[in-house]
C-alpha positions as a Markdown table, in Angstrom:
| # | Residue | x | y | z |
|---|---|---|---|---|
| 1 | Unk | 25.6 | 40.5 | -74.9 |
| 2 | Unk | 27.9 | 38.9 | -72.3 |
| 3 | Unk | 25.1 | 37.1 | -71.1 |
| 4 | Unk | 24.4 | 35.2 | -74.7 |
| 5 | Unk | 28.2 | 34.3 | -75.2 |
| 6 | Unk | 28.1 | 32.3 | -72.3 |
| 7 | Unk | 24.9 | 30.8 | -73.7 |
| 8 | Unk | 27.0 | 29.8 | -76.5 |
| 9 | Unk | 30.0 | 28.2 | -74.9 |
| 10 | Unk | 27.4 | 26.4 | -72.9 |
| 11 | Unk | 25.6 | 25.0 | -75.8 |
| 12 | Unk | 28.8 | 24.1 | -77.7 |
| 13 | Unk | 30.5 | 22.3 | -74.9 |
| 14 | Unk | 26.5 | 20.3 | -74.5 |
| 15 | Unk | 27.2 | 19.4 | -78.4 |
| 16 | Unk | 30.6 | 18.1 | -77.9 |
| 17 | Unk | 28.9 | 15.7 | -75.0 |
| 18 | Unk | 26.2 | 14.4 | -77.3 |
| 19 | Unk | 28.5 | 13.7 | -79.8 |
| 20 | Unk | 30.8 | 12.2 | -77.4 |
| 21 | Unk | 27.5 | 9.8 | -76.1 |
| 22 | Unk | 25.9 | 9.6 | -79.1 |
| 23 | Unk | 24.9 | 5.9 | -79.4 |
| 24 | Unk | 24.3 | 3.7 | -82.7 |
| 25 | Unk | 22.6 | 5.2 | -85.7 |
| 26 | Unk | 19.2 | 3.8 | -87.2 |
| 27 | Unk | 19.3 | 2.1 | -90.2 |
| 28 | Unk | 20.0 | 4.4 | -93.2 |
| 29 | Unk | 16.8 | 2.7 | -95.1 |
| 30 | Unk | 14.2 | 2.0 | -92.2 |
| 31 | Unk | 11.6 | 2.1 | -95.4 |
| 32 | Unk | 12.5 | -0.5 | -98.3 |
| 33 | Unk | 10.8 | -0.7 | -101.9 |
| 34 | Unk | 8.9 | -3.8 | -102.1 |
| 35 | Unk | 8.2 | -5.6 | -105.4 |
| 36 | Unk | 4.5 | -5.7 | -106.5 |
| 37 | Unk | 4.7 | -9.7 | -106.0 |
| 38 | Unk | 4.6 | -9.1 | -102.1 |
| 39 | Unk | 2.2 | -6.2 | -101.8 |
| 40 | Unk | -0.2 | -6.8 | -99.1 |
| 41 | Unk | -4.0 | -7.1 | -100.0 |
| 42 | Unk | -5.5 | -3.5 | -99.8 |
| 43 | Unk | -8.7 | -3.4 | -98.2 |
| 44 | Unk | -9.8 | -0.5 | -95.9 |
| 45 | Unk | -12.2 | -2.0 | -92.4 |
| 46 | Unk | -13.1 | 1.6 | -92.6 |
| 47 | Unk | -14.6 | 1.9 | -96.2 |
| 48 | Unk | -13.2 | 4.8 | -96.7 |
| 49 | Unk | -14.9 | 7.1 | -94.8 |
| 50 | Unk | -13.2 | 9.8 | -93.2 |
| 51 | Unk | -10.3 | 8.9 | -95.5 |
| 52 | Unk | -10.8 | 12.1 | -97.7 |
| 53 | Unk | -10.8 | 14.5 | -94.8 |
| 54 | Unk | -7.3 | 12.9 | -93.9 |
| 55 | Unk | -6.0 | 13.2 | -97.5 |
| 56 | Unk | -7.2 | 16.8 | -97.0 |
| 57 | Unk | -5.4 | 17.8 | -94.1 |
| 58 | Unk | -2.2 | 16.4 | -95.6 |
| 59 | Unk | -2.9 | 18.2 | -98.4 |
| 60 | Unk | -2.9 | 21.7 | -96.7 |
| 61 | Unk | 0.2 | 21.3 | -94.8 |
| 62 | Unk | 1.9 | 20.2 | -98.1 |
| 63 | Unk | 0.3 | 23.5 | -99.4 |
| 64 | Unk | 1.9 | 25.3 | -97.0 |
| 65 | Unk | 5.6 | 24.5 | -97.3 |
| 66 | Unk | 8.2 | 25.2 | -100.1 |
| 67 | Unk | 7.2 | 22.7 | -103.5 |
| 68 | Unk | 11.2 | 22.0 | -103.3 |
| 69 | Unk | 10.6 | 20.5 | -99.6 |
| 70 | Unk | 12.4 | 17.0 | -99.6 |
| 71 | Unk | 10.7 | 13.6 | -98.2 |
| 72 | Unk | 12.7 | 10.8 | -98.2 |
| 73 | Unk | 11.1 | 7.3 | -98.7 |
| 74 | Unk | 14.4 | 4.8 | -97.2 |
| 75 | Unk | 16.7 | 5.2 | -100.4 |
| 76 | Unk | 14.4 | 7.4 | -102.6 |
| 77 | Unk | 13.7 | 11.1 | -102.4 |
| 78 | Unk | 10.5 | 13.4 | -103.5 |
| 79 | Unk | 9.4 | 16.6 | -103.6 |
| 80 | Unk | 6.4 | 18.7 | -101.8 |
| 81 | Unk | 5.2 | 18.9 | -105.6 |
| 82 | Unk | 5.1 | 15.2 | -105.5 |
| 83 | Unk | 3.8 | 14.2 | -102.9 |
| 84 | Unk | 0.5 | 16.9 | -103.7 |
| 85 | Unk | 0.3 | 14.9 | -106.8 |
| 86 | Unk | 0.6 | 11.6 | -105.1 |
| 87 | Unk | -2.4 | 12.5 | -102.8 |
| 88 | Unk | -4.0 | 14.4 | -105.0 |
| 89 | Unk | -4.4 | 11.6 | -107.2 |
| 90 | Unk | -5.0 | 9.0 | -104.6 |
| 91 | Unk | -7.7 | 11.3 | -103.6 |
| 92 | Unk | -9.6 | 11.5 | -106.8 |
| 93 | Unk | -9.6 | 7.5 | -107.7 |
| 94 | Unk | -11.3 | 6.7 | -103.8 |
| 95 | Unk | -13.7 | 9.4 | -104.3 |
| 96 | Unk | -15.6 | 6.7 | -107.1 |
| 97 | Unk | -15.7 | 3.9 | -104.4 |
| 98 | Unk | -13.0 | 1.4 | -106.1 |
| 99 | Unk | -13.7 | -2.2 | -105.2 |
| 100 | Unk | -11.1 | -3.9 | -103.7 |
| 101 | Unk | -9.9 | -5.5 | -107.2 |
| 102 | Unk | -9.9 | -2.5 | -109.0 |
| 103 | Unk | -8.1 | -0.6 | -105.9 |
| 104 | Unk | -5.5 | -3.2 | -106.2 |
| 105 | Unk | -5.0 | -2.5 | -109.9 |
| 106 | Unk | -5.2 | 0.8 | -109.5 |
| 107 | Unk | -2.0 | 1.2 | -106.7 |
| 108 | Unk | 0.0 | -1.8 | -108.7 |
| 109 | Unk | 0.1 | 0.3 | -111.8 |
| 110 | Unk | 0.4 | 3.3 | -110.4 |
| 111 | Unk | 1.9 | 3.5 | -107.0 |
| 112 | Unk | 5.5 | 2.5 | -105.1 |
| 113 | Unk | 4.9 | 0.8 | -102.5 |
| 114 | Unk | 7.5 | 1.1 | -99.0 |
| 115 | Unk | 7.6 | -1.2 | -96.0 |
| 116 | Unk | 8.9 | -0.3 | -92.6 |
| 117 | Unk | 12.0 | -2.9 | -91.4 |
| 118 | Unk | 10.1 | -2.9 | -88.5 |
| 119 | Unk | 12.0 | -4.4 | -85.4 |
| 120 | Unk | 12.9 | -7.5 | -83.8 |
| 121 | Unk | 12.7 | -11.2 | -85.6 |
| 122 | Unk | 9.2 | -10.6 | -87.2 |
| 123 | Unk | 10.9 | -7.0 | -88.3 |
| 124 | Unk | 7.1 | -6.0 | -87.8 |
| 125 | Unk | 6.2 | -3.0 | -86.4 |
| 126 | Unk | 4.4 | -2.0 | -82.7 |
| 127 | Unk | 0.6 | -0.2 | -83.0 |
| 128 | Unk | -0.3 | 1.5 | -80.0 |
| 129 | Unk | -3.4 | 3.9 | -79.5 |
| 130 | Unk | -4.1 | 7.6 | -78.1 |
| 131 | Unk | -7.6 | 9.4 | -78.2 |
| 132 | Unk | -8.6 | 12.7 | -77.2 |
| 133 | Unk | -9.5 | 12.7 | -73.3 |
| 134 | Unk | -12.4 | 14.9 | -71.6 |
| 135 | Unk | -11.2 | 16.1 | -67.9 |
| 136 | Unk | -13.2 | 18.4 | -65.5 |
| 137 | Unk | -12.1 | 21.5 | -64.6 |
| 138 | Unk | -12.6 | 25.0 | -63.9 |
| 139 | Unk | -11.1 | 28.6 | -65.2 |
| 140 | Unk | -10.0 | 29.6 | -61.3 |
| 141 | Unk | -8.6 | 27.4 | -58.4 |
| 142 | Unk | -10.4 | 25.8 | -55.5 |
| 143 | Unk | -10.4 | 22.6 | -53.1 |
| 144 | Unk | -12.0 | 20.5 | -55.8 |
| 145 | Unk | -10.1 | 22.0 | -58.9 |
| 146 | Unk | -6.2 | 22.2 | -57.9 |
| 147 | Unk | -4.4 | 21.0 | -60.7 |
| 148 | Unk | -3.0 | 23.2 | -62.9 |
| 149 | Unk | -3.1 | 22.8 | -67.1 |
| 150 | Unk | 0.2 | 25.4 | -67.8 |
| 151 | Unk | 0.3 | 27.6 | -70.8 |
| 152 | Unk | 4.2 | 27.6 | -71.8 |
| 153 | Unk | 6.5 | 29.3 | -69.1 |
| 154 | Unk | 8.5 | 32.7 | -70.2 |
| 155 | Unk | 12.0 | 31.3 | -69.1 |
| 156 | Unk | 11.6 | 28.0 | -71.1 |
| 157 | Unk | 13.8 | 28.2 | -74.4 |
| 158 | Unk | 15.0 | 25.7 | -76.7 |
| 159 | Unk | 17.6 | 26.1 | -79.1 |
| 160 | Unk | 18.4 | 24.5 | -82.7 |
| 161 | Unk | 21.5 | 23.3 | -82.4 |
| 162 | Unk | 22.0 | 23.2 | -86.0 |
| 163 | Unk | 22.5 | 26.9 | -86.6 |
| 164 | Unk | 25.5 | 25.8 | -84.8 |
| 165 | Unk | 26.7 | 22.7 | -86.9 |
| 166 | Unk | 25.6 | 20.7 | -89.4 |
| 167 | Unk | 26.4 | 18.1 | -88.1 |
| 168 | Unk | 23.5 | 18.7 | -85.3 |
| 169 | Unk | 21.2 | 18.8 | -88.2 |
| 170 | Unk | 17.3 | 18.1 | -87.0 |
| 171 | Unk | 18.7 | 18.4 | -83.2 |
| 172 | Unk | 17.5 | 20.3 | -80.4 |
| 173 | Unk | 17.7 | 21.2 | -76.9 |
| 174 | Unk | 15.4 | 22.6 | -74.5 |
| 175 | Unk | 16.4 | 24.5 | -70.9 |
| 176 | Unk | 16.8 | 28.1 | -69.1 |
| 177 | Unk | 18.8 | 30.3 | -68.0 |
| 178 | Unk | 20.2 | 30.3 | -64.7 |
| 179 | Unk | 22.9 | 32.8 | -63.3 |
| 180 | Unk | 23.4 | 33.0 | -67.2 |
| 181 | Unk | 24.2 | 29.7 | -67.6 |
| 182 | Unk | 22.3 | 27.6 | -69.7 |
| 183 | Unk | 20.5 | 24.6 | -68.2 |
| 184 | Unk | 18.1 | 21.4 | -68.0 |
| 185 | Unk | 14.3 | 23.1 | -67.6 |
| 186 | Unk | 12.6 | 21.9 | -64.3 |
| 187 | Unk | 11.6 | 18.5 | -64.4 |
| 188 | Unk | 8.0 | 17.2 | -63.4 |
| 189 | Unk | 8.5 | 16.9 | -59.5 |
| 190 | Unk | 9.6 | 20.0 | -59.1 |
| 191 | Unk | 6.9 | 21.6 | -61.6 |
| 192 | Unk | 4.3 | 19.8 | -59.7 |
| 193 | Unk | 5.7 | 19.5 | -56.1 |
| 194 | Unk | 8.2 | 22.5 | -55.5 |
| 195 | Unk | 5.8 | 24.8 | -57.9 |
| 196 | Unk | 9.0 | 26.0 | -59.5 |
| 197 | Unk | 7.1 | 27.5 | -62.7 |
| 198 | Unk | 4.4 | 28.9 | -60.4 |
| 199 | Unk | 4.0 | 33.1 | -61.6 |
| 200 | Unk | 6.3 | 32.6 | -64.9 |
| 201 | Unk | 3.2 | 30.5 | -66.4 |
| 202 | Unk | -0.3 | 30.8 | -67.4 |
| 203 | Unk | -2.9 | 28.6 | -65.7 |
| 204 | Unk | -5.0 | 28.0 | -68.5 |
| 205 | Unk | -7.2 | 26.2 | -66.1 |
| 206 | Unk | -7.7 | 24.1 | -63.2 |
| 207 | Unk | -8.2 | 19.9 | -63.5 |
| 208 | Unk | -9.7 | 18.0 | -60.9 |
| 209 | Unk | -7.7 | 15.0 | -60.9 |
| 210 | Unk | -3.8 | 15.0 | -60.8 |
| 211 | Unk | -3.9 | 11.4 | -62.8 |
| 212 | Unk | -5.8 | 12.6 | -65.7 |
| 213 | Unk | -4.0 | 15.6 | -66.1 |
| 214 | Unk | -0.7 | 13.0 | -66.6 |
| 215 | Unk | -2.6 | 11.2 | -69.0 |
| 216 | Unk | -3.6 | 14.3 | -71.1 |
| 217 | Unk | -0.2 | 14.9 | -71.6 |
| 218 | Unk | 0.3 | 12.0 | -73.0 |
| 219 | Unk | -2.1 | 12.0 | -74.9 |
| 220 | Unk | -0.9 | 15.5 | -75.9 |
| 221 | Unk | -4.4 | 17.1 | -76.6 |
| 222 | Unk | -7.6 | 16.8 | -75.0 |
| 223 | Unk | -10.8 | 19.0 | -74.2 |
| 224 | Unk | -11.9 | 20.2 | -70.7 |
| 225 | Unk | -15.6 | 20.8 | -69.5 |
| 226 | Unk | -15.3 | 23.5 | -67.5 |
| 227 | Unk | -17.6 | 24.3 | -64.3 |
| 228 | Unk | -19.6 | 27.2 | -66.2 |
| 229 | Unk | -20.6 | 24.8 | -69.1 |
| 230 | Unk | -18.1 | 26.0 | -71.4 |
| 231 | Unk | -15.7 | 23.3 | -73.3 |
| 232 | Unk | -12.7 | 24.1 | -74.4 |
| 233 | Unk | -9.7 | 22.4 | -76.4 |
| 234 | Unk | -6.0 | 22.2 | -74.9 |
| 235 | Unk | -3.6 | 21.2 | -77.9 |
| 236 | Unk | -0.1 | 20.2 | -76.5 |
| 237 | Unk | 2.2 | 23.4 | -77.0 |
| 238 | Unk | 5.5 | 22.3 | -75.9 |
| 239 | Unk | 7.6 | 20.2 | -73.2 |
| 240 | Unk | 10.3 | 20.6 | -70.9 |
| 241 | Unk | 12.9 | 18.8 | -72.9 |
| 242 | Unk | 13.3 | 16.0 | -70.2 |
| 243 | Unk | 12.7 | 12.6 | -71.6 |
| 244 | Unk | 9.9 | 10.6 | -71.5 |
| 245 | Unk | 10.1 | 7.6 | -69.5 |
| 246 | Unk | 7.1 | 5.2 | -68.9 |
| 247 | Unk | 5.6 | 4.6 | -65.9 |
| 248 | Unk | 3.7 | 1.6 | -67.1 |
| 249 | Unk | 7.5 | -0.1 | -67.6 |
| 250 | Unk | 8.1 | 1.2 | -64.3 |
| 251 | Unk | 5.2 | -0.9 | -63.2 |
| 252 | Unk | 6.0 | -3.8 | -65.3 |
| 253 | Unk | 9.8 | -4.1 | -63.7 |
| 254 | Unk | 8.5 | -3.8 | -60.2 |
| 255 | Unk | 6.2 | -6.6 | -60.5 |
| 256 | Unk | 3.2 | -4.4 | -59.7 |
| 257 | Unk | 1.3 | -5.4 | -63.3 |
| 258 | Unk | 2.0 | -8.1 | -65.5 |
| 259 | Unk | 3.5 | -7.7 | -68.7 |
| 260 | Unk | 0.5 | -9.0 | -70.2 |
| 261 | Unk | -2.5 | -7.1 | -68.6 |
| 262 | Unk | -0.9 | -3.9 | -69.5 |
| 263 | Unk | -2.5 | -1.0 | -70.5 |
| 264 | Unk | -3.9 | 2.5 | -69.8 |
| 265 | Unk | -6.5 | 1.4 | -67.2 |
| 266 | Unk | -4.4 | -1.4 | -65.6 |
| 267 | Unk | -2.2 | 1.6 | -64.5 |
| 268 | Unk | -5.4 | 4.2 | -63.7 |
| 269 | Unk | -6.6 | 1.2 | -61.4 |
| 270 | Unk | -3.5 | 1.1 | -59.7 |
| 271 | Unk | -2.7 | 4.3 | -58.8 |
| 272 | Unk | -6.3 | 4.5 | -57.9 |
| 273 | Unk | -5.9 | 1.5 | -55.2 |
| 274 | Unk | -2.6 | 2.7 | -54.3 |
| 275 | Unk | -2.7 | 6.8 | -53.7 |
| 276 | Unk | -0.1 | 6.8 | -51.2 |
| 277 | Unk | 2.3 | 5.4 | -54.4 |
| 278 | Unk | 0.6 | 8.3 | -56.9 |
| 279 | Unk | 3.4 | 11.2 | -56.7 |
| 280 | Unk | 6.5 | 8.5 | -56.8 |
| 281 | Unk | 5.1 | 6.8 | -60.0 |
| 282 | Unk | 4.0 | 10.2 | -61.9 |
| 283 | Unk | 7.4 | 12.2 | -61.2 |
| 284 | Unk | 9.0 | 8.4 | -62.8 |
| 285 | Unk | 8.5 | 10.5 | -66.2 |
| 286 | Unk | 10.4 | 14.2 | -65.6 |
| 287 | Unk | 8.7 | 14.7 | -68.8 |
| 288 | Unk | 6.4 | 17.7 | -68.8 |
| 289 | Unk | 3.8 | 18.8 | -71.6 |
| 290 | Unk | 2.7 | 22.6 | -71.9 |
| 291 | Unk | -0.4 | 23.9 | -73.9 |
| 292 | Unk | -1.8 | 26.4 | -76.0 |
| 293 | Unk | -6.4 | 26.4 | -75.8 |
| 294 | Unk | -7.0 | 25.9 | -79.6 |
| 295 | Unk | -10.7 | 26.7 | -81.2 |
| 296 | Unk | -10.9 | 23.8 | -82.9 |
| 297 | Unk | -8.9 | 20.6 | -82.3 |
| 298 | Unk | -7.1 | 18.2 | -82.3 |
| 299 | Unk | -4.1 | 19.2 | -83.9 |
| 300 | Unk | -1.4 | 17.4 | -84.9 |
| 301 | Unk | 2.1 | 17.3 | -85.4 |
| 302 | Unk | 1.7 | 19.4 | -88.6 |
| 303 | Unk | -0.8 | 22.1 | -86.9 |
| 304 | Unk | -3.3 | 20.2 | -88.8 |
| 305 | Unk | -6.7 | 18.6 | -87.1 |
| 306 | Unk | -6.0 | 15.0 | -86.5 |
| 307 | Unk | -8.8 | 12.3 | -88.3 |
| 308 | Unk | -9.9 | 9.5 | -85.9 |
| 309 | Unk | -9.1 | 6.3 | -87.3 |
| 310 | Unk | -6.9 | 7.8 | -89.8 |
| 311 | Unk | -4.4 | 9.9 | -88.5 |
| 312 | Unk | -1.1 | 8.1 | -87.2 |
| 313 | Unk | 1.6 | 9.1 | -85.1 |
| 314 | Unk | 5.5 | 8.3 | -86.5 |
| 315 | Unk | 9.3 | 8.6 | -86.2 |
| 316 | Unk | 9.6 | 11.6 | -88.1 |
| 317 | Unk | 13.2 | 11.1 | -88.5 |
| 318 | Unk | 12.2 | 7.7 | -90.1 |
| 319 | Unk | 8.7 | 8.3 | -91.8 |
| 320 | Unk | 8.1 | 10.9 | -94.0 |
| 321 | Unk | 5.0 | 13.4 | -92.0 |
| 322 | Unk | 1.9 | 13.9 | -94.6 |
| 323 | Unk | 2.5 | 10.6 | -96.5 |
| 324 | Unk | -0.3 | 8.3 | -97.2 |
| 325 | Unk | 0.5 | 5.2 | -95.6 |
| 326 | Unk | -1.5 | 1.6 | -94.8 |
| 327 | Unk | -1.4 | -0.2 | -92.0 |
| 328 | Unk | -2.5 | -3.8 | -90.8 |
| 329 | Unk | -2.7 | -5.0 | -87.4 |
| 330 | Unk | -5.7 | -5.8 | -84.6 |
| 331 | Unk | -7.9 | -4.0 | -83.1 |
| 332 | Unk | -11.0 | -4.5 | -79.9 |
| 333 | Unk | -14.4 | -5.7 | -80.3 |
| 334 | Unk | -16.5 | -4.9 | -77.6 |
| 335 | Unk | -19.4 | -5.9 | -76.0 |
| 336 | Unk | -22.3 | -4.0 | -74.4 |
| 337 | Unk | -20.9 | -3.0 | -71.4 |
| 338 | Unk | -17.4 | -2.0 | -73.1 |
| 339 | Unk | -15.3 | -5.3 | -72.2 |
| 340 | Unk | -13.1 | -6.0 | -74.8 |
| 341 | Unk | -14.0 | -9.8 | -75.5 |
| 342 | Unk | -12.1 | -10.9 | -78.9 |
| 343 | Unk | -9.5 | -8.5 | -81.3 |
| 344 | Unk | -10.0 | -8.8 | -84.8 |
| 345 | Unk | -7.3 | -8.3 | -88.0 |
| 346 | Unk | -7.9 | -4.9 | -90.0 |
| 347 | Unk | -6.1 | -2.9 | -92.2 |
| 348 | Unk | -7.1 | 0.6 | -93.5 |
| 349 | Unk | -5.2 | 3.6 | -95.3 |
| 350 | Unk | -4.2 | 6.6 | -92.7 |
| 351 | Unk | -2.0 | 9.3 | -93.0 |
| 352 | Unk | 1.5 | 10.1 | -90.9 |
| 353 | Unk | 0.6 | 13.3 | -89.2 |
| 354 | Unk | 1.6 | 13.1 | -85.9 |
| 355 | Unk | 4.8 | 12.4 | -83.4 |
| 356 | Unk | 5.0 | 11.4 | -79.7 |
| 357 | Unk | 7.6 | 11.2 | -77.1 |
| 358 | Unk | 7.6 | 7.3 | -77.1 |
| 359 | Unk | 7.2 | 6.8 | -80.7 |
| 360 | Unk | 10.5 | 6.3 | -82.1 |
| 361 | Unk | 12.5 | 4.0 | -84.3 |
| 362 | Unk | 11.0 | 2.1 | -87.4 |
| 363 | Unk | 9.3 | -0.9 | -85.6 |
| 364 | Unk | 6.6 | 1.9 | -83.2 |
| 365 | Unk | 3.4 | 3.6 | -84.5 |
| 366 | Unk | 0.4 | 5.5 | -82.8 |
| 367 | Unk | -2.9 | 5.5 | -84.3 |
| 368 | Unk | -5.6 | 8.1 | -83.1 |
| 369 | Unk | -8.7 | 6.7 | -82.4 |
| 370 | Unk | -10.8 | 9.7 | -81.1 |
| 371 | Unk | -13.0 | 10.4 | -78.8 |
| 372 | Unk | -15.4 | 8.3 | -76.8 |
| 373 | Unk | -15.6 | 5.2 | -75.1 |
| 374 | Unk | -14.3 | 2.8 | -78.0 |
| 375 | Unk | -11.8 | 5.6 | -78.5 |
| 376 | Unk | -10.6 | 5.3 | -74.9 |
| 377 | Unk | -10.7 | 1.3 | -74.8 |
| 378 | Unk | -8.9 | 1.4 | -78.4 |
| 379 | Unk | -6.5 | 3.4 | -77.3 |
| 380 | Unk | -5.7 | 2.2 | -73.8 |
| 381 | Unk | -5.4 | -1.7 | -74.9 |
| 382 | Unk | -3.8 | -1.7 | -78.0 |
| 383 | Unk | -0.5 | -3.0 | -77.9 |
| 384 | Unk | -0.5 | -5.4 | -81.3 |
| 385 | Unk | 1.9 | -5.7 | -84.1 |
| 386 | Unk | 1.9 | -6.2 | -87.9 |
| 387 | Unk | 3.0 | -4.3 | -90.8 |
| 388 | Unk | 3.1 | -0.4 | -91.7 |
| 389 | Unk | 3.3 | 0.3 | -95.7 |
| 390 | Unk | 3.9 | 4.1 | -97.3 |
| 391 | Unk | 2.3 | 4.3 | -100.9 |
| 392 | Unk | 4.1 | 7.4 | -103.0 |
| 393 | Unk | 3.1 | 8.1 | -107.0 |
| 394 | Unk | 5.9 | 6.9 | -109.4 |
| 395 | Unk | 7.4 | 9.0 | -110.9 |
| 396 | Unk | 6.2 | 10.5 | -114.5 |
């Protein structure tokens, strides 16, 4: 027992010093009601397909929680209840096909219609991309597979601050215990180089390449072909609690890429080129991922399976998770040999399911693009803004 009061001292005296730093607040309404006037024109690049499998999945998380579960849309607030009905309904209406006109109709008379603040002058909003990677591996270790994929380590805790105030409401922190105080969990160097979690975590298995490895946790998912023919999915778990910092800024200020060539292979060429540099650049981000082999996959924030194309990663202190949401910005078109030679406007419908490390703030958004090799180009190049809209049912 003595052990756990000291836990507790520890953690209130860590709540004192984030209240004591804690910087300037987001906006109270990063999502404002817009007037049917400047509602954007609703067409879907996608035609709908794989549109009701997202409405689906949204669905059975909002099955899951309490019907009294409160989603707030900037000033406005709704109920699990409504938002079933909101897809629910939605769902029914695309199922007949609805020309564009009659779709337009159909959300002016029937929907509210929410648009992000966004950021900067343009108050538009960021779209980035992340797919699902396949890495090579192997269930045991060896001079060719030597990278370990961790399961969660026993001495990793994270506690809700909340139980202890509400004024910590939706905060968290993430450590150990050490000589029963409670601290910081190892960061990535010493994960990777010192082997600090070595015999406290499973290996679920072994990677070939230290790079990719980095780049699945980012992603946060990913499947791995094993030696023996066998492919299995890795679904991120949980992380260290250290934060995320991005090596591709880290290149950017050093002068090593240009701002404007940035992207996921930019930085996969350059640590390839530059090996010597690889460790120093990786341990930049002490952020660590851990995961759990799923049977199926990916899943997303709301331990539901992710829909390519349709499935969007978001502040979920901002965005309300499961919401029916559409989005226009650009995305690749590529040519024979997978060189990207023009981007193109689009705008679909997709569905807030997700979260990520670097996603944050009302003006950032991740779309899921899936697997493959447009998947990987998608998701390594985009880096485009324009607009993010959340459709809700009005109320009866």
């Amino acid at each position: 027992m003595k052990r756990y009061g000291l836990v507790i001292i520890t953690i209130c005296v860590l709540c004192a010093i984030m209240a004591g730093c804690a910087g300037k607040k987001p906006s109270p309404f990063p999502l404002i009601k817009i007037s049917p006037s400047e509602y954007p024109e609703f067409v879907d690049d996608m035609a709908y397909d794989g549109l009701q499998h997202g409405i689906s999945q949204s669905l059975e998380y909002l099955n899951r929680v309490s019907a009294d579960k409160k989603f707030e849309f900037g000033e406005d607030i709704f109920d699990a209840a409504h938002m079933i009905r909101s897809l629910e309904y939605f769902l029914d209406f695309i199922e007949t096909k609805p020309s564009g006109r009659h779709l337009s109709r159909f959300i002016e008379e029937d929907y509210l219609i929410y648009k992000s603040v966004g950021t900067g002058e343009d108050e538009n909003v960021l779209f980035t991309g992340y797919y699902e990677p396949l890495l090579y591996g192997s269930l045991y270790q060896s001079s060719e597979y030597r990278f370990p994929v961790y399961a969660p380590p026993q001495d990793l805790m994270t506690i809700d601050l909340s139980l202890f105030s509400k004024e910590f409401k939706g905060k968290k922190i993430t450590g150990r215990l050490s000589d029963q105080t409670f601290i910081p969990y190892h960061d990535r160097k010493e994960i990777e180089e010192a082997r600090a979690i070595e015999g406290k975590a499973e290996v679920l298995a072994w990677v070939r390449d230290r790079v990719d490895l980095f780049f699945l946790q980012i992603q946060g998912s990913g499947k791995i072909s094993l030696d023996d023919g066998e492919i299995i999915n890795v679904h991120y778990n949980s992380q260290n609690g250290r934060p995320y910092r991005s090596i591709g800024r880290l290149l950017i200020d050093k002068g090593k890429i240009p701002k404007e060539k940035m992207s996921m292979q930019k930085i996969r060429e350059y640590l390839r080129n530059h090996p010597e540099e690889v460790k120093g650049i990786l341990n930049y981000n002490p952020s660590y991922v851990f995961f759990s082999i799923e049977e199926e996959g990916p899943f997303g924030a709301l331990n539901v399976k992710v829909t390519p194309g349709r499935s969007l990663a978001v502040d979920r202190r901002i965005f309300p998770l499961s919401g029916l949401t559409f989005i226009e910005s650009q995305k690749p078109v590529v040519d024979g040999s997978g060189k990207i030679y023009k981007w193109t406007d689009f705008s679909r419908f997709v569905l807030n399911q997700d979260t990520g490390g670097a996603i944050r703030g009302p003006g950032r958004a991740d779309l899921f693009w899936g697997n493959g090799t447009y998947a990987e180009i998608a998701a390594g190049y985009m880096q485009h803004r324009g607009n993010l809209y959340m459709l809700v049912l009005k109320p009866d």
